[in-house]
C-alpha positions in Angstrom: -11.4 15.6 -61.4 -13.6 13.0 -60.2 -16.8 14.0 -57.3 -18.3 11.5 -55.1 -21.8 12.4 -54.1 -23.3 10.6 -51.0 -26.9 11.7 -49.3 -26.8 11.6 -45.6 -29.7 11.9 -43.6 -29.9 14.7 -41.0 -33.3 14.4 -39.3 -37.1 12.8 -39.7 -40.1 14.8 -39.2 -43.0 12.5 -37.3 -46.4 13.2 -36.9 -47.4 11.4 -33.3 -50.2 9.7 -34.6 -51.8 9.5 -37.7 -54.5 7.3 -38.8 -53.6 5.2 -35.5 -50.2 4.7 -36.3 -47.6 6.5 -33.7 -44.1 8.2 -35.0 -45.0 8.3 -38.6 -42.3 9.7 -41.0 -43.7 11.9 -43.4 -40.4 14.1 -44.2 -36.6 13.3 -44.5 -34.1 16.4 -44.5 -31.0 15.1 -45.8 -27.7 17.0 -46.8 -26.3 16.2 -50.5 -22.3 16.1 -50.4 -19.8 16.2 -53.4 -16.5 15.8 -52.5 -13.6 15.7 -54.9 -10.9 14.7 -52.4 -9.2 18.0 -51.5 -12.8 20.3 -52.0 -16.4 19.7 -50.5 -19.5 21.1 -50.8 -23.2 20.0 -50.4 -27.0 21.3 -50.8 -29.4 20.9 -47.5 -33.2 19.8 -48.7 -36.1 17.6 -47.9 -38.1 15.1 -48.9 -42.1 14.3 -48.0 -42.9 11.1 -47.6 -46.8 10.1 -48.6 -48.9 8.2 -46.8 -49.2 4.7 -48.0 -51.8 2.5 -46.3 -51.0 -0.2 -48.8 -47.1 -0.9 -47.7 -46.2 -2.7 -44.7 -45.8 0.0 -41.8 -42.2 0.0 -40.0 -41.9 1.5 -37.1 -39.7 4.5 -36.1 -37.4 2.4 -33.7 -37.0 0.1 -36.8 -36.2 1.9 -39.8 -32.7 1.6 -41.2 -30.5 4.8 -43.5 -31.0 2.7 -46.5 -34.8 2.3 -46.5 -35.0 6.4 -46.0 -32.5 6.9 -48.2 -34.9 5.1 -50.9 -37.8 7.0 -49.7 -35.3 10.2 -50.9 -34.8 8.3 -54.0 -38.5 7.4 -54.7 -39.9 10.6 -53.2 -37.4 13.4 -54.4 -38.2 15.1 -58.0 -35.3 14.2 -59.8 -34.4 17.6 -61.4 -33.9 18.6 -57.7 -31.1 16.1 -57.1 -29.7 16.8 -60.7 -30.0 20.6 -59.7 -28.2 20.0 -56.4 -25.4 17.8 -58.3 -24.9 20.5 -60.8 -24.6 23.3 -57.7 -21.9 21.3 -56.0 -19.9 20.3 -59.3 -19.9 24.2 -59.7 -18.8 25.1 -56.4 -16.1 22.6 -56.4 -14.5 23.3 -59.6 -14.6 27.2 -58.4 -12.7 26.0 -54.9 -10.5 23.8 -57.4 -9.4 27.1 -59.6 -10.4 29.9 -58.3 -10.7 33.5 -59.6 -7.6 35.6 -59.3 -8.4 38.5 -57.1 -6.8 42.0 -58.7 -6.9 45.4 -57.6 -6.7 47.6 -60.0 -6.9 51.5 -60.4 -10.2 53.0 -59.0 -12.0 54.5 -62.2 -12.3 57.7 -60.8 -8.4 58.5 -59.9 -7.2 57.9 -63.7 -6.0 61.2 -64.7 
């Protein structure tokens, strides 16, 4: 079985203004989603964004999904997207085959 991760981003915090610049991002929430065809599931997190008075500023109005998504790339700790991964892969191969459900005796009733 084969999973397909995608990010997708949910939501940018802004600070009005900072150091006179107006709407600046400083943190992504994004939602991390394996799918396998038939099963989903995904991990919610969030990603700060430093200050960099060195890069060319883009405003709000102007960003586009795949320059965030890089700041989630750049920005992110990677054990925390390998952590996610391995949540979802787990989750997805326990939707694929799950547990059988029993019922046996209660303990206390075997004479």
């Amino acid at each position: 079985m084969t999973i397909t991760y995608t990010t997708k981003i949910t939501s940018i915090d802004c600070w009005s203004t900072f150091k006179s610049v107006n709407n600046l991002a400083f943190n992504v929430w994004w939602n991390y989603i394996g799918s396998d065809g038939t099963n989903e599931s995904n991990v919610i997190g969030n990603t700060f964004v430093p200050y960099d008075s060195t890069t060319e500023f883009v405003p709000y109005e102007q960003l586009t999904e795949e320059e965030v998504l890089s700041w989630v790339q750049k920005y992110t700790d990677p054990t925390v997207l390998t952590d996610a991964q391995a949540l979802i892969t787990s989750r997805i191969n326990e939707m694929a085959t799950p547990p059988l459900v029993i019922n046996p005796t209660l303990p206390w009733t075997n004479i």
